[in-house]
SEFIZA-3560 file (N, C-alpha, C; in Angstrom, 3 decimals):
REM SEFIZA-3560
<numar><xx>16.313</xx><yy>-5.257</yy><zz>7.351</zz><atom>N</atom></numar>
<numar><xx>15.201</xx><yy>-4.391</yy><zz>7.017</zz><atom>CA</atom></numar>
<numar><xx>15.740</xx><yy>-3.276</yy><zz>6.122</zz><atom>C</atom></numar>
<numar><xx>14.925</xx><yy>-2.981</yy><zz>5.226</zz><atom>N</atom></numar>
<numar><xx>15.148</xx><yy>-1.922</yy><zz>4.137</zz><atom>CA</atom></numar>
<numar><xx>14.752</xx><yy>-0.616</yy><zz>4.381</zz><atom>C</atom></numar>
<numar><xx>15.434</xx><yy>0.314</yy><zz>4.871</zz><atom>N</atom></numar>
<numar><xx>14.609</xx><yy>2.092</yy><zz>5.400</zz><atom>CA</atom></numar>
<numar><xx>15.320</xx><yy>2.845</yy><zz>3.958</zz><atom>C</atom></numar>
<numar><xx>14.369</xx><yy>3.692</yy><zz>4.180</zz><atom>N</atom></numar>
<numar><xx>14.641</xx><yy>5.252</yy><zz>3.426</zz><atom>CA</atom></numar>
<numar><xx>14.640</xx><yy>6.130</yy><zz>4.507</zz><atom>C</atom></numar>
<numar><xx>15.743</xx><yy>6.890</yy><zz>3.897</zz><atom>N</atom></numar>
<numar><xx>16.127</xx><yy>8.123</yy><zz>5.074</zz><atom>CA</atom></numar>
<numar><xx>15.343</xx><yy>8.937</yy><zz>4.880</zz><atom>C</atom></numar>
<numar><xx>15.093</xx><yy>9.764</yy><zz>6.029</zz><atom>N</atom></numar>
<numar><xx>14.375</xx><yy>11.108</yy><zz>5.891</zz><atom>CA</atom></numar>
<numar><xx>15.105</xx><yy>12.322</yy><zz>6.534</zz><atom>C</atom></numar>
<numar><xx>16.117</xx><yy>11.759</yy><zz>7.255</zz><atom>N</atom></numar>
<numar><xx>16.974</xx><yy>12.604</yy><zz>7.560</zz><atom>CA</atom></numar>
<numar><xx>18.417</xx><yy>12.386</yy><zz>7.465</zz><atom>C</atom></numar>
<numar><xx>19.592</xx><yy>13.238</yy><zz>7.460</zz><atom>N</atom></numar>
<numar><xx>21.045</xx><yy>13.420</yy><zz>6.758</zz><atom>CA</atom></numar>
<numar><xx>21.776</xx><yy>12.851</yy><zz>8.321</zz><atom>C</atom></numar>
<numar><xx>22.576</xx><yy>12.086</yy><zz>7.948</zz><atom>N</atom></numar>
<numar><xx>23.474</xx><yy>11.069</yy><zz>9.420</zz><atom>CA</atom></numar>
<numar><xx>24.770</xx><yy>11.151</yy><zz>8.922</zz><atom>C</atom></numar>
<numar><xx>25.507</xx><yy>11.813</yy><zz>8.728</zz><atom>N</atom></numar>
<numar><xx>27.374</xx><yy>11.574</yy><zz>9.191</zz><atom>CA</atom></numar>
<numar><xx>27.626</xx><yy>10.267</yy><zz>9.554</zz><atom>C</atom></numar>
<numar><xx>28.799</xx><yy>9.910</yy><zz>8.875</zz><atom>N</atom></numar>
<numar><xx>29.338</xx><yy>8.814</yy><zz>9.030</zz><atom>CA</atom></numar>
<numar><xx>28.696</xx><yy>7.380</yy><zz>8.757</zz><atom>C</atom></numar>
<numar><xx>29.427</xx><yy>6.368</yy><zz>8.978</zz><atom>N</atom></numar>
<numar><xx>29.027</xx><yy>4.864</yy><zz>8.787</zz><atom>CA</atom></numar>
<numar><xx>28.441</xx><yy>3.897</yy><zz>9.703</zz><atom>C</atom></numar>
<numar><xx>27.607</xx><yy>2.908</yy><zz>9.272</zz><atom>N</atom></numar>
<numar><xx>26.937</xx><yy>1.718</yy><zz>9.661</zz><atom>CA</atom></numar>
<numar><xx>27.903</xx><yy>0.619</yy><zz>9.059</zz><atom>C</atom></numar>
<numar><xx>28.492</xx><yy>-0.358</yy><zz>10.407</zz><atom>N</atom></numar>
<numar><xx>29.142</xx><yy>-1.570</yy><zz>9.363</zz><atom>CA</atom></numar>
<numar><xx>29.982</xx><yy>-1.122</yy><zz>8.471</zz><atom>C</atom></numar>
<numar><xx>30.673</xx><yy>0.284</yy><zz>8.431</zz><atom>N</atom></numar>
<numar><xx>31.447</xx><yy>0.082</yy><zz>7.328</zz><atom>CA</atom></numar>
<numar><xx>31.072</xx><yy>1.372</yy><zz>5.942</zz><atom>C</atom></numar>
<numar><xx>29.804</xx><yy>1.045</yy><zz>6.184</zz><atom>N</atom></numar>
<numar><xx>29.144</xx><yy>1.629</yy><zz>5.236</zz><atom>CA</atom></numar>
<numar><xx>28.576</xx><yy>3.064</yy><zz>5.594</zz><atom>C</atom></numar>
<numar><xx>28.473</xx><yy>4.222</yy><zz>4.454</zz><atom>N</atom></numar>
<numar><xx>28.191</xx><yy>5.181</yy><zz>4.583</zz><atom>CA</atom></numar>
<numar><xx>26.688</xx><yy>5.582</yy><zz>4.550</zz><atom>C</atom></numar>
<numar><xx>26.221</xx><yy>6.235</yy><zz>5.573</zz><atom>N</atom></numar>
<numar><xx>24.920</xx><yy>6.465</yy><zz>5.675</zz><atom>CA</atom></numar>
<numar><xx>24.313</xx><yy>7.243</yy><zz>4.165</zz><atom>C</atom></numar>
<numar><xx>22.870</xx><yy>6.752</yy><zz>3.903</zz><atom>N</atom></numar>
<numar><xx>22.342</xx><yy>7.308</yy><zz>2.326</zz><atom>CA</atom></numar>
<numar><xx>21.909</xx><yy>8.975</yy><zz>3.191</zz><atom>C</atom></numar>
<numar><xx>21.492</xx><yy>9.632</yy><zz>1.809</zz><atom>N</atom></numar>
<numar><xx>21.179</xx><yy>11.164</yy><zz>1.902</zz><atom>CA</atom></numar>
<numar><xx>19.915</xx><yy>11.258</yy><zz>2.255</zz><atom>C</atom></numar>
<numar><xx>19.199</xx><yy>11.761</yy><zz>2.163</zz><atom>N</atom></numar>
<numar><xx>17.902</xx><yy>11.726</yy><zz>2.528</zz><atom>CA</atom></numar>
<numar><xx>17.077</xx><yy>11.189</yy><zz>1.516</zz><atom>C</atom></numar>
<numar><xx>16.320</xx><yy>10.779</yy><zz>1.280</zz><atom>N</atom></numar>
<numar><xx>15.394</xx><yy>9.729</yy><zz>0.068</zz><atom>CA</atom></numar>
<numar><xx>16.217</xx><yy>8.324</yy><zz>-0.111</zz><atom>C</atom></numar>
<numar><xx>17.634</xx><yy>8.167</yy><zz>0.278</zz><atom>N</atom></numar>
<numar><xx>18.287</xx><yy>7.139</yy><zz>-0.180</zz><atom>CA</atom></numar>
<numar><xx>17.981</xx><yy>5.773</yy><zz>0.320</zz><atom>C</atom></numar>
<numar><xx>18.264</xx><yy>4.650</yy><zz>0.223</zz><atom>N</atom></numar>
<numar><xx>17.850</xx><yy>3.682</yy><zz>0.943</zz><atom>CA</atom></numar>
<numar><xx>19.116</xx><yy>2.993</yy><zz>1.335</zz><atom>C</atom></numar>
<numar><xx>18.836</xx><yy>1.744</yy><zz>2.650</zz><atom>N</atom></numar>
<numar><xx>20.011</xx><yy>1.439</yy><zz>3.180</zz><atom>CA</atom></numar>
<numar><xx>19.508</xx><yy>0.224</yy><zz>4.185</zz><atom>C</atom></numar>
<numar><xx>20.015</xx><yy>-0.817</yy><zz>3.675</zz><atom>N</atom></numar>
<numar><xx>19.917</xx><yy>-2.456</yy><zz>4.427</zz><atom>CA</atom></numar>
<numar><xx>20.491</xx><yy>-2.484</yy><zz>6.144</zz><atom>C</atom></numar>
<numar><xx>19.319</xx><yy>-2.545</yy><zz>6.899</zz><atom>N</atom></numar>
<numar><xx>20.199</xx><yy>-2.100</yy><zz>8.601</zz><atom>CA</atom></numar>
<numar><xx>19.792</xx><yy>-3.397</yy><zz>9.034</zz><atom>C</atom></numar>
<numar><xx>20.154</xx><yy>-3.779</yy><zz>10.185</zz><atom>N</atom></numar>
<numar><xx>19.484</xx><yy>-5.106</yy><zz>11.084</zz><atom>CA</atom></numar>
<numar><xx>18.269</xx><yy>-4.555</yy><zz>11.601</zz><atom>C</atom></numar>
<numar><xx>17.129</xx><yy>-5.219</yy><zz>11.630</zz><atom>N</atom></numar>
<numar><xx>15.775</xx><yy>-5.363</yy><zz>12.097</zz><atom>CA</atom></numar>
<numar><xx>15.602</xx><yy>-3.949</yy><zz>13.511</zz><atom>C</atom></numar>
<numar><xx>16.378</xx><yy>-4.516</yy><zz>14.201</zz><atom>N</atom></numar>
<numar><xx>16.436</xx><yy>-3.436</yy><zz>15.458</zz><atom>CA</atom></numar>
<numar><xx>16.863</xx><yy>-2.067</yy><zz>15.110</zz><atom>C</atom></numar>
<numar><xx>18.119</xx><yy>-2.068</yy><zz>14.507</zz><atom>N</atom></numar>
<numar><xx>18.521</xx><yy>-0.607</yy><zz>13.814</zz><atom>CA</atom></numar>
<numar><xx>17.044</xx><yy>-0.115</yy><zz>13.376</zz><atom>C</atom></numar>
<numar><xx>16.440</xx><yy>-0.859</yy><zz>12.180</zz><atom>N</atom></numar>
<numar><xx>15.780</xx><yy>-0.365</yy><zz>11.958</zz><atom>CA</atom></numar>
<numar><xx>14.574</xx><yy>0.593</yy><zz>12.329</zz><atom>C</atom></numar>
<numar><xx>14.226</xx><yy>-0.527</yy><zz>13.455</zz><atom>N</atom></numar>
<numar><xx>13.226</xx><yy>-0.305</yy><zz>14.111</zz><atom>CA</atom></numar>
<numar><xx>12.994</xx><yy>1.227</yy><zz>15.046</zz><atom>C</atom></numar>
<numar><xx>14.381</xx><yy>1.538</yy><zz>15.700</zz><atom>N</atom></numar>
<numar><xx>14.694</xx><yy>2.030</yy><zz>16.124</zz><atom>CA</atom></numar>
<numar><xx>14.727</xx><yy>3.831</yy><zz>15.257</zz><atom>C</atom></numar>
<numar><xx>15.447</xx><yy>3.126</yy><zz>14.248</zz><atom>N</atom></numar>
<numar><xx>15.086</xx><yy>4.369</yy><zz>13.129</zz><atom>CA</atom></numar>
<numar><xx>13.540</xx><yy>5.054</yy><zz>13.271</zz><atom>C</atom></numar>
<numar><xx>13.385</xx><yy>4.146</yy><zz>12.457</zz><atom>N</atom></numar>
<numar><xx>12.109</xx><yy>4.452</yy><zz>12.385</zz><atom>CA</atom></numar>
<numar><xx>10.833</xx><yy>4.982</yy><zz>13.367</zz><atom>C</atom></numar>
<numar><xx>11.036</xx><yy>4.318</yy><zz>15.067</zz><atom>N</atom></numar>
<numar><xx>10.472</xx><yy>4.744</yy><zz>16.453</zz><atom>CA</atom></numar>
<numar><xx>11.187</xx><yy>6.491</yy><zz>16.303</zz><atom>C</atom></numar>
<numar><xx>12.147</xx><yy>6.435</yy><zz>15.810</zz><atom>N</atom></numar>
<numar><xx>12.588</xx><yy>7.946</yy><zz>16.531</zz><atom>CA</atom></numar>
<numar><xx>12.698</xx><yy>9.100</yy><zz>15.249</zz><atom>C</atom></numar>
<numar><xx>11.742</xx><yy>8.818</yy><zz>14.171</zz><atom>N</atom></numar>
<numar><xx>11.703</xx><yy>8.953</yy><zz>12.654</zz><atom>CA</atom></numar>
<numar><xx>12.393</xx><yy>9.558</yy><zz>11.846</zz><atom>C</atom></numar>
<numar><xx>13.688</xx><yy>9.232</yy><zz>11.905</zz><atom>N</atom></numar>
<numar><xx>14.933</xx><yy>9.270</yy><zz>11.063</zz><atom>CA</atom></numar>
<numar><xx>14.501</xx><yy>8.836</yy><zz>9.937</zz><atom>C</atom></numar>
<numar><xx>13.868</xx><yy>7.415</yy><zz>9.536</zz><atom>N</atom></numar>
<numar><xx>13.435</xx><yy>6.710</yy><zz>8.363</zz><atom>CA</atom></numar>
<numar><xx>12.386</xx><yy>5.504</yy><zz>8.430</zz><atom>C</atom></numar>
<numar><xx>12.021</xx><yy>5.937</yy><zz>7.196</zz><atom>N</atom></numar>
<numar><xx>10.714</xx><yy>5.202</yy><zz>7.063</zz><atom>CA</atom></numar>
<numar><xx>11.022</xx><yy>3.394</yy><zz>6.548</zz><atom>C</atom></numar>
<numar><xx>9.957</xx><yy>2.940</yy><zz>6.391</zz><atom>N</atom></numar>
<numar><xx>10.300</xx><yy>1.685</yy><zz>5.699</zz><atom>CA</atom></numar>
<numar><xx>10.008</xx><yy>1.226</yy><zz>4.430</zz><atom>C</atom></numar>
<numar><xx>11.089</xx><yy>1.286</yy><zz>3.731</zz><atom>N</atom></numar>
<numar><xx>11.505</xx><yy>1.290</yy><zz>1.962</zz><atom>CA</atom></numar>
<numar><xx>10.020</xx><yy>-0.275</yy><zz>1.825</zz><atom>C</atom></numar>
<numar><xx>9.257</xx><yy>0.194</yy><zz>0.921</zz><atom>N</atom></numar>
<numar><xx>8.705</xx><yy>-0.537</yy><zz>0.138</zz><atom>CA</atom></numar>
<numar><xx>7.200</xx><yy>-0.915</yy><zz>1.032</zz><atom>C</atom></numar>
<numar><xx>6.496</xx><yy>-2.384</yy><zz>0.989</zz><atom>N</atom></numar>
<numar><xx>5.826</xx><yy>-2.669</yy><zz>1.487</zz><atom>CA</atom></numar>
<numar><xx>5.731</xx><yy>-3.740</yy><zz>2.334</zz><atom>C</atom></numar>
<numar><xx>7.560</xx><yy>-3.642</yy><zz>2.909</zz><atom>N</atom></numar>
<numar><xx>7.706</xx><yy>-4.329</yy><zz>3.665</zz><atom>CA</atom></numar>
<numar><xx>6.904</xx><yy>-4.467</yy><zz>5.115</zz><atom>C</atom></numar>
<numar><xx>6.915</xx><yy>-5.273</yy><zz>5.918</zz><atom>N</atom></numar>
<numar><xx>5.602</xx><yy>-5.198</yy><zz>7.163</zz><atom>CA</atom></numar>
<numar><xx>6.921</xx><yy>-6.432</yy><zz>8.034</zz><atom>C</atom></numar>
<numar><xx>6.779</xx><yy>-5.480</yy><zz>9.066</zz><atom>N</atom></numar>
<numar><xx>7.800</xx><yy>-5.734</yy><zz>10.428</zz><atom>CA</atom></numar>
<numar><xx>6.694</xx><yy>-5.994</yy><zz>11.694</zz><atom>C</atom></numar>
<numar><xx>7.093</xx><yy>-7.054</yy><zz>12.552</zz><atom>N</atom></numar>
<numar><xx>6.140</xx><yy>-6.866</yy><zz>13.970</zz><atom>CA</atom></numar>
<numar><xx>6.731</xx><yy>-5.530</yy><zz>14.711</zz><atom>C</atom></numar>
<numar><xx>7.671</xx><yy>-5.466</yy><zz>14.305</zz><atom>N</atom></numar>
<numar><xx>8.496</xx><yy>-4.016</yy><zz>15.030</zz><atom>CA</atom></numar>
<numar><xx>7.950</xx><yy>-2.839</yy><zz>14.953</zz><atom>C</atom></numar>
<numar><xx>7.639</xx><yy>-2.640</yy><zz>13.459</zz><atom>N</atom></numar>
<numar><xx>7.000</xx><yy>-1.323</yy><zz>12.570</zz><atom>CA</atom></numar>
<numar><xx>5.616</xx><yy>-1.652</yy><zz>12.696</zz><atom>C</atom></numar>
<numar><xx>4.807</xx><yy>-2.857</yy><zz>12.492</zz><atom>N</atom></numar>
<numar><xx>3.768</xx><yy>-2.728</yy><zz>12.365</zz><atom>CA</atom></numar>
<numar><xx>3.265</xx><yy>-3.834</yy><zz>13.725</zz><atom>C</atom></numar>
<numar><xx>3.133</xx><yy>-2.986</yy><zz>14.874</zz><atom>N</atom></numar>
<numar><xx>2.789</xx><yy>-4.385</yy><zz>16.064</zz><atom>CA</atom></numar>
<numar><xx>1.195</xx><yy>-4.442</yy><zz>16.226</zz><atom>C</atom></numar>
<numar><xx>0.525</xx><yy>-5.234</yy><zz>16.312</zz><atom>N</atom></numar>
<numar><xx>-0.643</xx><yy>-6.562</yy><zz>16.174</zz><atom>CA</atom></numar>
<numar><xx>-1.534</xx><yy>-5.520</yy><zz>17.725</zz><atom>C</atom></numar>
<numar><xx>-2.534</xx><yy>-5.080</yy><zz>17.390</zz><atom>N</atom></numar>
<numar><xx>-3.146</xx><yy>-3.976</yy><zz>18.086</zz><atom>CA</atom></numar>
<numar><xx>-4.325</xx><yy>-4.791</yy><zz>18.618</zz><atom>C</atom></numar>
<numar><xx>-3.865</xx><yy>-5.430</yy><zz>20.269</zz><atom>N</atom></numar>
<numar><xx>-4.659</xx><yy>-5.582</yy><zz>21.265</zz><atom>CA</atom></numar>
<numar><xx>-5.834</xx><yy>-4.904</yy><zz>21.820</zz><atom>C</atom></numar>
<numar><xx>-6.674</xx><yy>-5.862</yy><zz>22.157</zz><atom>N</atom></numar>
<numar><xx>-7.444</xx><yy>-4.808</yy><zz>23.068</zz><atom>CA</atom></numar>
<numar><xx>-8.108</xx><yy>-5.572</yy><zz>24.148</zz><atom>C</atom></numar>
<numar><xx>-8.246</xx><yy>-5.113</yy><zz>25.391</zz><atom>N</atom></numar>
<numar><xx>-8.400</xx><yy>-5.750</yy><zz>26.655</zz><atom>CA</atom></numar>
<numar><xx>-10.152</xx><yy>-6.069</yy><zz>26.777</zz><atom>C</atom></numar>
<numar><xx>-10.221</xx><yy>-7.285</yy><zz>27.192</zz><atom>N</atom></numar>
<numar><xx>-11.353</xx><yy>-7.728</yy><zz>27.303</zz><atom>CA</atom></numar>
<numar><xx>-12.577</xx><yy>-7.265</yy><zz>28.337</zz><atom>C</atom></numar>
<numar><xx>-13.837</xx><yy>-7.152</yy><zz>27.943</zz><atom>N</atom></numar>
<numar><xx>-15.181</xx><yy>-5.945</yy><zz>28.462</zz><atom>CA</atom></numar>
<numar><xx>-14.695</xx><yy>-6.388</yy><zz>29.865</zz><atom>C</atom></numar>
<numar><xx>-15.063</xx><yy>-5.828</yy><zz>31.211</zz><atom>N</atom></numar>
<numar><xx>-15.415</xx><yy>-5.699</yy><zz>32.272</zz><atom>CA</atom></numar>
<numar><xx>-16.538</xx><yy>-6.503</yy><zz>32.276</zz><atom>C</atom></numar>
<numar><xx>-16.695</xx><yy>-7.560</yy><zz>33.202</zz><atom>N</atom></numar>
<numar><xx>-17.718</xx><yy>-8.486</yy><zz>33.720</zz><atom>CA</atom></numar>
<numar><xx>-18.990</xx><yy>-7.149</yy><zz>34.037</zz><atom>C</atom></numar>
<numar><xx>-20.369</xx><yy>-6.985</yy><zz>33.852</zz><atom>N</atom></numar>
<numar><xx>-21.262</xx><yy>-6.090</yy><zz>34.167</zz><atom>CA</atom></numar>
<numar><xx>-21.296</xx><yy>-6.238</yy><zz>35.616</zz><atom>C</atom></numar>
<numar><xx>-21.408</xx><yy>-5.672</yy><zz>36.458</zz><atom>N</atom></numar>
<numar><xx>-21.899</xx><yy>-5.582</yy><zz>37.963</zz><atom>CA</atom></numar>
<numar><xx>-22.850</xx><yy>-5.329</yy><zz>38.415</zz><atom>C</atom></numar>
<numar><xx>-23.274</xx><yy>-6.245</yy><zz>38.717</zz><atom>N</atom></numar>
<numar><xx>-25.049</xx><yy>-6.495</yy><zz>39.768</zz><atom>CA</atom></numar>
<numar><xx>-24.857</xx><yy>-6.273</yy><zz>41.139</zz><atom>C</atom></numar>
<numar><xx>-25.750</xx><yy>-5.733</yy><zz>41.702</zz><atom>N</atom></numar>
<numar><xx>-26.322</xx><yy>-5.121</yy><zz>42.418</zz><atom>CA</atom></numar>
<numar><xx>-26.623</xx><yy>-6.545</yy><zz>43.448</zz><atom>C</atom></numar>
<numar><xx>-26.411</xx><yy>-7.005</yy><zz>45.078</zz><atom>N</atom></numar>
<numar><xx>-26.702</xx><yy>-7.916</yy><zz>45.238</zz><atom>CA</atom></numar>
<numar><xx>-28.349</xx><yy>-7.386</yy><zz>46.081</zz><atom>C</atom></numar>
<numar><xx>-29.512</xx><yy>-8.333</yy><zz>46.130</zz><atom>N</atom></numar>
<numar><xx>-30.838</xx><yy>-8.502</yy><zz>46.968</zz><atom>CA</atom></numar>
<numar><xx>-30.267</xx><yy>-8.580</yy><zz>48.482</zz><atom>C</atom></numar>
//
């Protein structure tokens, strides 16, 4: 997954040095996700994650309740 930072992180991922703020930076799906839940960084482009973007349920009506004779 592809994020843009929104906030400044010390040190490395894999090796690699974290971007500055606006920068962008290739993490695994979960990193990402995670980023982003705790909003360190957003998600670079118009990419669409079940992670970032999860599928919005909604629970089915209540049977009406009658009254018994």
């Amino acid at each position: 997954m592809k994020i843009r930072m929104l906030i400044a992180i010390s040190g490395t991922i894999d090796g690699q040095e974290w971007p500055a703020i606006g920068g962008t930076i290739e993490v695994a799906d979960h990193v990402g996700a995670d980023m982003i839940v705790n909003r360190f960084a957003e998600v670079d482009g118009t990419v669409e994650t079940a992670a970032v973007n999860p599928v919005k349920e909604t629970a089915a009506k209540p049977a009406a309740k009658t009254r018994k004779a």
